[in-house]
ROVEX-253180 format. One line per 4 residues: their letters; for each residue z, x, y of N, C-alpha, C, CB. Coordinates in steps of 0.1 Angstrom, whole numbers, m for minus. Glycine has a CB too. Example, Ala and Ser with C-alpha at 12.3 -4.5 7.8 and 13.67 -1.06 7.14 Angstrom:
AS) 78:132:m57:78:123:m45:78:132:m33:90:113:m45 | 71:128:m22:71:137:m11:79:129:0:57:141:m6;
//
This chain:
XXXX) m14:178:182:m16:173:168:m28:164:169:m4:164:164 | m37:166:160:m50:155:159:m49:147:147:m66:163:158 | m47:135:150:m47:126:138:m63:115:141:m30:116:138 | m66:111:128:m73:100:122:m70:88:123:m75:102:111;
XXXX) m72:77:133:m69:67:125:m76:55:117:m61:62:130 | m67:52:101:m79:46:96:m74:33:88:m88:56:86 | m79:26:82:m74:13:80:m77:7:62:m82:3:93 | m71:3:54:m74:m6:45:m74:m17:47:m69:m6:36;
XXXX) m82:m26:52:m76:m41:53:m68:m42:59:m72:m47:43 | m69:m38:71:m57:m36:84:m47:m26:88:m49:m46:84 | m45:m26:69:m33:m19:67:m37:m5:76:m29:m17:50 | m27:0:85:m36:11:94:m26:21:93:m42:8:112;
XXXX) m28:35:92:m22:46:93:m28:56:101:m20:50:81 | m22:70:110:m25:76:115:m24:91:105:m19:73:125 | m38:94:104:m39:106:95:m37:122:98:m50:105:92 | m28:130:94:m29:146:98:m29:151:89:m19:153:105;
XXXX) m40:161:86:m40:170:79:m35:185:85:m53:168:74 | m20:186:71:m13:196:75:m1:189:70:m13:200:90 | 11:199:72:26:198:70:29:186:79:36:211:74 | 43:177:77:50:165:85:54:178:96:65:155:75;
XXXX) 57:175:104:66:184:118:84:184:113:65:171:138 | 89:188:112:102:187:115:110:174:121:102:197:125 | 106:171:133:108:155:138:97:143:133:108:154:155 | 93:143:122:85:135:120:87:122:123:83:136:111;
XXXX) 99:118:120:104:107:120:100:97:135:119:109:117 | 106:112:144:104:104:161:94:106:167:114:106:172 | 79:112:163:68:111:163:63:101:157:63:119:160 | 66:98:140:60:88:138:59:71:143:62:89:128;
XXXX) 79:73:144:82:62:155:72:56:166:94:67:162 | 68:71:175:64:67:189:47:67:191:71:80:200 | 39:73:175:26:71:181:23:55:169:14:89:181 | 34:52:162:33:41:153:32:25:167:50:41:141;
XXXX) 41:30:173:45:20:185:27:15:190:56:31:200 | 27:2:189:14:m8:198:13:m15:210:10:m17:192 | 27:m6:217:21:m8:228:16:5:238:28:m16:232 | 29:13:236:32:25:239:26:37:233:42:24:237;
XXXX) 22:38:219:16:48:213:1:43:207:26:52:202 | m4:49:196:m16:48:190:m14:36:185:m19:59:181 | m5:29:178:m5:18:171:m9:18:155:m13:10:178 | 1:17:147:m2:15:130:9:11:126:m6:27:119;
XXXX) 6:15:110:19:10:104:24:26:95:16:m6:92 | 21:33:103:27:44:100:22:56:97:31:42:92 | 23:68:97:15:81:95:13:87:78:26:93:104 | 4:94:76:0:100:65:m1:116:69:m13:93:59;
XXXX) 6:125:58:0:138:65:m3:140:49:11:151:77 | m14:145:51:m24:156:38:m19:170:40:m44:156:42 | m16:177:26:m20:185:23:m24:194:10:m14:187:28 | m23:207:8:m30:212:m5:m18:206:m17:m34:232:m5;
XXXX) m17:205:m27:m11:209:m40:m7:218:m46:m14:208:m46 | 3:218:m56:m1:229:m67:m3:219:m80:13:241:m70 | 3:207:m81:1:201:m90:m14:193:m91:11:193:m90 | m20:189:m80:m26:181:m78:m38:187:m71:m20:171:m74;
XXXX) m53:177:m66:m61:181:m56:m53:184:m43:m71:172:m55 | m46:171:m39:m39:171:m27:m26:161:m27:m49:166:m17 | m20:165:m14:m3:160:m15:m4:154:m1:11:174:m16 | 7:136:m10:5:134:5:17:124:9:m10:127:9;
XXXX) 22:127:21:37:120:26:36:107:30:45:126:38 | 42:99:32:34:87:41:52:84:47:24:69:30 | 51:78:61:59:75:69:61:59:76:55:84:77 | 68:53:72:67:38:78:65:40:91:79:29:75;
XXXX) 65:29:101:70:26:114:79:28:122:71:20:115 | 91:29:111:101:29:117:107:44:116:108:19:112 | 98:51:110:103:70:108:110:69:95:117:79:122 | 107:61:84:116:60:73:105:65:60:123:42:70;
XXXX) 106:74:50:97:81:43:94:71:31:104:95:40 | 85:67:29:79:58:19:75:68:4:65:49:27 | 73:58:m4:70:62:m20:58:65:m22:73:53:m31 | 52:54:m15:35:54:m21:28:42:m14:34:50:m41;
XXXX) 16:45:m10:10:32:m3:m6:32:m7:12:34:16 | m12:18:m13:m24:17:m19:m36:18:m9:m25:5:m25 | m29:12:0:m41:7:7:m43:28:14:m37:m11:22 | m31:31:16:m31:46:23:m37:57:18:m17:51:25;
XXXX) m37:56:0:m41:64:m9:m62:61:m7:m33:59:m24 | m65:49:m9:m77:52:m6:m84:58:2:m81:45:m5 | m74:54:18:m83:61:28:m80:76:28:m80:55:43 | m68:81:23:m68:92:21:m80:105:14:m57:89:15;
XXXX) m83:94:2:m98:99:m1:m111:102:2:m102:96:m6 | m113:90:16:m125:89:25:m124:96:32:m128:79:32 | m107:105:41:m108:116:49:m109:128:45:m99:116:55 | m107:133:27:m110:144:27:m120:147:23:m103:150:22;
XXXX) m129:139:16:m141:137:9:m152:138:26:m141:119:m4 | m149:128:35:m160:126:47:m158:138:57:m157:110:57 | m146:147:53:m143:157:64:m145:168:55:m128:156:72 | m149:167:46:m157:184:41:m144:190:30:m160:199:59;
XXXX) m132:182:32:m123:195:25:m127:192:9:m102:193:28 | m130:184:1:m135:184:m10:m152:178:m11:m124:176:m18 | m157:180:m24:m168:176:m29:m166:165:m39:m175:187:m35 | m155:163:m46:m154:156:m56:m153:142:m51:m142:160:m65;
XXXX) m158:135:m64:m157:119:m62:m145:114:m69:m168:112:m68 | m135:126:m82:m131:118:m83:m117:131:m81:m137:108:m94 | m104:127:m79:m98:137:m72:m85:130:m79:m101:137:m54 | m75:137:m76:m57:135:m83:m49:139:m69:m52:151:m100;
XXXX) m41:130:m68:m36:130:m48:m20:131:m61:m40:106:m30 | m10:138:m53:5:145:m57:9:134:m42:8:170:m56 | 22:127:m52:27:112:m42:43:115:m47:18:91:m49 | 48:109:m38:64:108:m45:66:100:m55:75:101:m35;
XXXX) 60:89:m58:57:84:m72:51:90:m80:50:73:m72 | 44:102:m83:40:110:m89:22:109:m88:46:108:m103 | 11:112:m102:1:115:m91:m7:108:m97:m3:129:m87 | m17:106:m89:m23:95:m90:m38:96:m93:m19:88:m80;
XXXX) m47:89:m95:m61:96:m99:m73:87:m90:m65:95:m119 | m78:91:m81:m92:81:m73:m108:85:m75:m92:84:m55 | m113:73:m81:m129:76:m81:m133:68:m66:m140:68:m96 | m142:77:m60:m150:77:m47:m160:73:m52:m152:89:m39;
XXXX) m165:60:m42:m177:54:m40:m179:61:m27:m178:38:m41 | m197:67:m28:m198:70:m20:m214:65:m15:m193:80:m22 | m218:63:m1:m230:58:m2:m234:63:13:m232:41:m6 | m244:70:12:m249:80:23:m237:86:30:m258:73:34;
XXXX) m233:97:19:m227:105:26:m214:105:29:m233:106:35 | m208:91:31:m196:86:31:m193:78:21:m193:81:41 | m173:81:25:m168:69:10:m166:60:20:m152:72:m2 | m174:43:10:m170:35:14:m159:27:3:m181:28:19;
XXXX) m154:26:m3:m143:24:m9:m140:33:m21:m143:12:m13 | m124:27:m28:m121:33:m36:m118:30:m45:m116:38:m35 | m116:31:m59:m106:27:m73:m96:37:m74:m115:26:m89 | m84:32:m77:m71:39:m79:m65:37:m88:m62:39:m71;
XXXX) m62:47:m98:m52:41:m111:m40:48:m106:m57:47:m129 | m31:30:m106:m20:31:m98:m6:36:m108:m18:16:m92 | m13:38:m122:3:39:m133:5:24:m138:20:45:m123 | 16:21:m144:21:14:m152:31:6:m141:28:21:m165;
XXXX) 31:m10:m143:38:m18:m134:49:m24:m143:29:m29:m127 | 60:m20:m137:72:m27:m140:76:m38:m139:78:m23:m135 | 76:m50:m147:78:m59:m143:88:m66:m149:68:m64:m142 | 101:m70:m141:115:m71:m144:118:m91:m147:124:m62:m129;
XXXX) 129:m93:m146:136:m105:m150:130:m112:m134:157:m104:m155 | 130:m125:m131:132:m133:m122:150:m130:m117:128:m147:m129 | 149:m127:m108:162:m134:m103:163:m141:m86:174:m120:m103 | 176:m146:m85:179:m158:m75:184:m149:m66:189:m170:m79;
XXXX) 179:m156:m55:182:m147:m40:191:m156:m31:166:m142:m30 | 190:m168:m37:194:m177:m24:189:m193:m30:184:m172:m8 | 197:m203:m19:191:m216:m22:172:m215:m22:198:m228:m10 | 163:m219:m33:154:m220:m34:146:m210:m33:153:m227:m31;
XXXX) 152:m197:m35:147:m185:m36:146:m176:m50:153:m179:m28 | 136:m176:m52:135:m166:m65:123:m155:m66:134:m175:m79 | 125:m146:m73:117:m138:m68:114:m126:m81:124:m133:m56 | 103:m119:m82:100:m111:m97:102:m99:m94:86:m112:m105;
XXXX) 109:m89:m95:109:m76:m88:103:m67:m98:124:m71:m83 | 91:m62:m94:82:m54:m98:83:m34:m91:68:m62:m94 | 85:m26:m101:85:m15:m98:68:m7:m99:96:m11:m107 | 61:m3:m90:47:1:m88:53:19:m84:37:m9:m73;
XXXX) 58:22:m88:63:36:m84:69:31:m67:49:51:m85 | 69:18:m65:79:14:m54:79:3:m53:77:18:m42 | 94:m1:m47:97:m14:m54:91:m27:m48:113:m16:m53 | 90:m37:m52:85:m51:m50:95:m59:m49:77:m55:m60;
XXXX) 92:m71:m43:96:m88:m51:90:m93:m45:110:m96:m50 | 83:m105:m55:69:m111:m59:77:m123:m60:60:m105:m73 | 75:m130:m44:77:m148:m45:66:m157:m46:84:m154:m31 | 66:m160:m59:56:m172:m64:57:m184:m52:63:m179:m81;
XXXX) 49:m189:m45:47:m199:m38:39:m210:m39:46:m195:m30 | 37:m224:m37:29:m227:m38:19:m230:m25:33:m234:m43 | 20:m221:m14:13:m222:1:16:m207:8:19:m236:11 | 8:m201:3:12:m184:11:11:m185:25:2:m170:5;
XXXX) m1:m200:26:m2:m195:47:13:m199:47:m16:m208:62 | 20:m207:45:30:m213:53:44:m206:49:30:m230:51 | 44:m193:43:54:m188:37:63:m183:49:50:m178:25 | 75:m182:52:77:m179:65:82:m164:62:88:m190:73;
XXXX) 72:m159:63:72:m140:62:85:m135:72:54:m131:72 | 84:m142:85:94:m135:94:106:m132:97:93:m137:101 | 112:m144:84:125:m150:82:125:m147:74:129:m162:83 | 123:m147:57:125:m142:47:120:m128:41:121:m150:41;
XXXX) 112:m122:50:105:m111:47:118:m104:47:94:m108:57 | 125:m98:63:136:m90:63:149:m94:55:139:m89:77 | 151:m108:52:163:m110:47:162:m106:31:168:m125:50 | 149:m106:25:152:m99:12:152:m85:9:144:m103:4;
XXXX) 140:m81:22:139:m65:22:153:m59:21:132:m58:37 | 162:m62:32:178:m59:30:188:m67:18:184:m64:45 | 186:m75:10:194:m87:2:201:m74:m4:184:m100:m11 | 217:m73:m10:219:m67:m14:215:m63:m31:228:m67:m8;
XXXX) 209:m68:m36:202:m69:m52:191:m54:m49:190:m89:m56 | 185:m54:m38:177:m39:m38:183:m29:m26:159:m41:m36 | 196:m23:m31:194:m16:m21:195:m1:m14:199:m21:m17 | 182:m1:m16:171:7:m8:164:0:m1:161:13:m14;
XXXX) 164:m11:1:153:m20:5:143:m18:m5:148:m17:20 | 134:m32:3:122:m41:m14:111:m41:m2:127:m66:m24 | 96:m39:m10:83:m46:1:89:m65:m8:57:m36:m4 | 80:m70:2:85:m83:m4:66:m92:m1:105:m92:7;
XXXX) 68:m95:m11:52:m104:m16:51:m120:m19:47:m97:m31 | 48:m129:m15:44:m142:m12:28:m148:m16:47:m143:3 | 31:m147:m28:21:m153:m37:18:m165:m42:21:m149:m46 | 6:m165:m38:0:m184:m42:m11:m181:m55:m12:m194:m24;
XXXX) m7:m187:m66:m18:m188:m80:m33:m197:m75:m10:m197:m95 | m40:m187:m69:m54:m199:m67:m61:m204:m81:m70:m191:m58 | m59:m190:m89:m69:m196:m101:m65:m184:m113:m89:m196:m96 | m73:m183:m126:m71:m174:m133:m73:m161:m127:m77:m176:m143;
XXXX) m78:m161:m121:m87:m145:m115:m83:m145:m99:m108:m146:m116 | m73:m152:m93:m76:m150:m79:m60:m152:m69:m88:m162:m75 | m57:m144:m61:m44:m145:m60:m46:m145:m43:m34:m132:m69 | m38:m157:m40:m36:m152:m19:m24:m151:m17:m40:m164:m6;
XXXX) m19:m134:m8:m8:m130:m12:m8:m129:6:m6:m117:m23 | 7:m129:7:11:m122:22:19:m116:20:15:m128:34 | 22:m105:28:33:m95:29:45:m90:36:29:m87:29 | 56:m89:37:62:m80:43:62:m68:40:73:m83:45;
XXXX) 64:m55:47:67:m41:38:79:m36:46:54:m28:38 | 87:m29:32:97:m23:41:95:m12:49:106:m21:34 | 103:m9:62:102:0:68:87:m9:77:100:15:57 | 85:m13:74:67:m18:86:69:m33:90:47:m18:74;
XXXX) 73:m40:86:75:m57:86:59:m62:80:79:m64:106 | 55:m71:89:45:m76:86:36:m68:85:42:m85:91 | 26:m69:78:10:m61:78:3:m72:71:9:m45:68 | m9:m65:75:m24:m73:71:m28:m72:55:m38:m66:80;
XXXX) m20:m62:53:m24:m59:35:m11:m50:29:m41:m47:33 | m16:m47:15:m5:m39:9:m9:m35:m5:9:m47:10 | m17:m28:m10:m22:m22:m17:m9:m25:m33:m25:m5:m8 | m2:m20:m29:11:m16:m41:15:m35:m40:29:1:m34;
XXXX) 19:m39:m31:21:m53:m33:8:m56:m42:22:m61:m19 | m2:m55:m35:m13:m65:m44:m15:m64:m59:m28:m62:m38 | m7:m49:m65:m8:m47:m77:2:m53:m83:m9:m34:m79 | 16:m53:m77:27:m65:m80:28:m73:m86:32:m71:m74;
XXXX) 18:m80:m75:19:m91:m76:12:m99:m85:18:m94:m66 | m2:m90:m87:m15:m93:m101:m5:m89:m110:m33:m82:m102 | 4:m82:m111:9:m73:m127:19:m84:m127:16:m53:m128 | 27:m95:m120:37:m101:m121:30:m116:m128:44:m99:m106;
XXXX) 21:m118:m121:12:m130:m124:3:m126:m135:4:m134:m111 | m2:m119:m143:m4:m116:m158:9:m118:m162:m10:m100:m162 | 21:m110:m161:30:m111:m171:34:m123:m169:40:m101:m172 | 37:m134:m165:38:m149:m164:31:m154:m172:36:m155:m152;
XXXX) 16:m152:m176:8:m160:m180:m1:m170:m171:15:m165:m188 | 2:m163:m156:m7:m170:m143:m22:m163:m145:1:m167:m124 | m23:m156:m144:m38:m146:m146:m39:m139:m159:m39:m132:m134 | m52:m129:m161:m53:m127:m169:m50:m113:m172:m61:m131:m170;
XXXX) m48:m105:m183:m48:m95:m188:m64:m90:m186:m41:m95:m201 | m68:m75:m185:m77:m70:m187:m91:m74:m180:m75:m71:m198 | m89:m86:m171:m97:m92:m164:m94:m89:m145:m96:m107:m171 | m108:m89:m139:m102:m82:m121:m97:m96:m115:m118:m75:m107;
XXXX) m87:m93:m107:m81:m108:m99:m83:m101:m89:m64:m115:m100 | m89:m110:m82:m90:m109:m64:m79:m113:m58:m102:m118:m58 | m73:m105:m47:m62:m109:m43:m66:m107:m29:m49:m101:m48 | m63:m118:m24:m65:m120:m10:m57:m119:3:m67:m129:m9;
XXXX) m56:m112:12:m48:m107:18:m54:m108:29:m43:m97:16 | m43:m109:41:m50:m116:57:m60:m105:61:m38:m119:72 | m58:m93:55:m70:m84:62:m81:m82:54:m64:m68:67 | m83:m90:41:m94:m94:30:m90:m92:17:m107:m86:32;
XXXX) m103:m87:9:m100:m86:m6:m101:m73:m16:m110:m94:m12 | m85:m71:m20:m86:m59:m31:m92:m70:m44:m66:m50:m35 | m95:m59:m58:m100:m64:m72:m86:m53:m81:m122:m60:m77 | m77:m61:m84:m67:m55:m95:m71:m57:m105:m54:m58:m96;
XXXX) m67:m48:m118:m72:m54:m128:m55:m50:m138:m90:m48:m134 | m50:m56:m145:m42:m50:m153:m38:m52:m165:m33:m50:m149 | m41:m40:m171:m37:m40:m190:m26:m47:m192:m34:m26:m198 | m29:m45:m207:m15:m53:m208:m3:m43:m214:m18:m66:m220;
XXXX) m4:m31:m213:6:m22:m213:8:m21:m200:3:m9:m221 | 7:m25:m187:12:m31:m174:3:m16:m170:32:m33:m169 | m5:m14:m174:m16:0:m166:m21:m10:m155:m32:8:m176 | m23:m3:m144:m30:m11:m132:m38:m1:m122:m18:m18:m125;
XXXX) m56:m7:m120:m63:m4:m111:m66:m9:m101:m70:m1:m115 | m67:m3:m83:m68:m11:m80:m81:m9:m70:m58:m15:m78 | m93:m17:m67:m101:m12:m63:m105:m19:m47:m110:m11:m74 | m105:m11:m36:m107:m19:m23:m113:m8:m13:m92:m25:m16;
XXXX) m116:m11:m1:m125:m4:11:m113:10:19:m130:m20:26 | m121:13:25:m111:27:33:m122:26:45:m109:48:23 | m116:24:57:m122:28:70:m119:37:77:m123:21:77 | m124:39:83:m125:50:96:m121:43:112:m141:57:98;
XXXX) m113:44:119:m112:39:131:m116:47:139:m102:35:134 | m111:55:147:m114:63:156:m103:80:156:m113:54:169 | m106:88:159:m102:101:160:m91:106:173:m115:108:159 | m80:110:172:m73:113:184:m66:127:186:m63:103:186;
XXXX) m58:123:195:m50:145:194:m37:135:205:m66:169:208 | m26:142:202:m18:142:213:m8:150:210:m14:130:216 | 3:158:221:11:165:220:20:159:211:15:167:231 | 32:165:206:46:167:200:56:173:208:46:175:189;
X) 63:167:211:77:176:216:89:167:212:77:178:235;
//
C-alpha cells in the first residue's frame, strides 16, 4: 500500500488512493500509531464517484469510520489536483455527510490551499453537562459541542475532552470544541476529536464553533472569523441561513508504501 502523508494545520492523515482494505480498521489503527507506525490522526482513502468528482472515507485513529473532516477534505484536493488525477480547480468530493464543493488555489503548479462549502450548520439549544459545564451542540454533517470559555490555553482538553466525547446526551460520541471570543472576527479554539483525542486542528470544529458564535451574537454573520487553532489559522465565514465556508492550507508531508497483512 503507498500512502501520502499530508497535513492541515497539523491535523495529519495518511492518504490512499483506492478502495479501504477489508481490515481497515487494524491498518489504520497500526500505521496511525506514533510511535510504532507512520503516525496521524487517521487515514483517508480516495476514490472515483458516481455522484461526485471523487469519494472519500476517512478513518480515525482508533479504526472508527468518521463523517467528514475539514481540514482532510482540503488536502484531499491538493492530492488529486498535484497528482495528475484531475485538472479542475474547482471539484465536488461524495462524503458520508453528503457532497461537498472545493475551489483550488493554485500557484505554480500546486494547490496551496483551499475554500470548502461545508453545507448548513446546525446549531442547537445550550445544554448542561455537568457542574459548570455547558456546551452548544452544533451539527456540521458531524456532530460538535462548542464550550464557550473564557481562556482556551487553559481549557483542560484531556479531562473534559473524553468525558463529553462519551457524556451520555451524544451517543455516538461528540468532537468537542473549547472556544475563547477574541473579538468580532476572531475565535481561539482547541480541540478534542472523537475517535483521535487531541489534535492540532479541526476543520468541522472550526466551522462549529464560528456558526455557534454568530448564532449567539459573539461574531458576525456574513463576515470571515479567523479561528485560531494550535496548528494556525482557518477564515470561516457564515451566512445567516447557517451556510458555512471554510477556507485554509493543505500540505504535503512526505510519501510512503508499506505492506498489509
Amino acid at each position: 500500500m503507498r500512502f501520502t502523508k499530508m497535513h492541515g494545520l497539523g491535523n495529519d492523515y495518511l492518504y490512499v488512493y483506492g478502495e479501504a482494505p477489508d481490515n481497515v480498521s487494524d491498518v489504520c489503527r497500526k500505521l496511525s500509531d506514533r510511535r510504532f507506525g507512520a503516525g496521524s490522526d487517521g487515514m483517508i482513502f480516495i476514490s472515483p464517484s458516481r455522484s461526485a468528482d471523487f469519494r472519500m472515507r476517512i478513518f480515525n485513529a482508533d479504526g472508527s469510520e468518521a463523517l467528514m473532516c475539514g481540514n482532510g477534505i482540503r488536502c484531499l484536493g491538493k492530492y488529486v489536483y498535484d497528482k495528475g488525477y484531475t485538472d479542475k480547480t474547482r471539484l465536488t468530493v461524495e462524503t458520508r455527510s453528503g457532497i461537498r464543493t472545493l475551489d483550488l488555489n493554485v500557484c505554480a503548479g500546486k494547490v496551496r490551499q483551499a475554500s470548502v462549502d461545508m453545507g448548513r450548520a446546525a446549531v442547537k439549544d445550550d445544554i448542561a453537562l455537568g457542574p459548570g459545564v455547558v456546551c452548544t451542540p452544533v451539527s456540521v454533517g458531524n456532530p460538535h459541542a462548542v464550550v464557550f470559555t473564557e481562556d482556551a490555553e487553559a481549557a483542560p482538553l484531556a479531562v473534559l475532552g473524553p468525558e463529553i466525547e462519551h457524556n451520555a446526551a451524544f451517543p455516538g460520541g461528540v468532537n468537542v470544541e473549547f472556544a475563547q471570543i477574541i473579538s468580532r472576527t476572531a475565535i481561539r479554539m482547541r480541540v478534542w476529536e472523537r475517535g483521535s483525542g487531541i489534535t492540532s486542528a479541526c476543520g468541522t470544529g472550526a466551522c462549529a464553533a464560528a456558526a455557534a458564535a454568530a448564532a449567539k451574537g459573539f461574531c458576525e454573520y456574513l463576515q470571515p472569523i479567523q479561528v485560531r487553532l494550535d496548528g494556525g489559522y482557518l477564515e470561516i465565514t457564515v451566512a445567516e441561513d447557517g451556510s458555512v465556508t471554510m477556507l485554509g492550507p493543505a500540505e504535503t508531508v512526505y510519501e510512503g508504501e508499506t505492506a498489509i497483512c
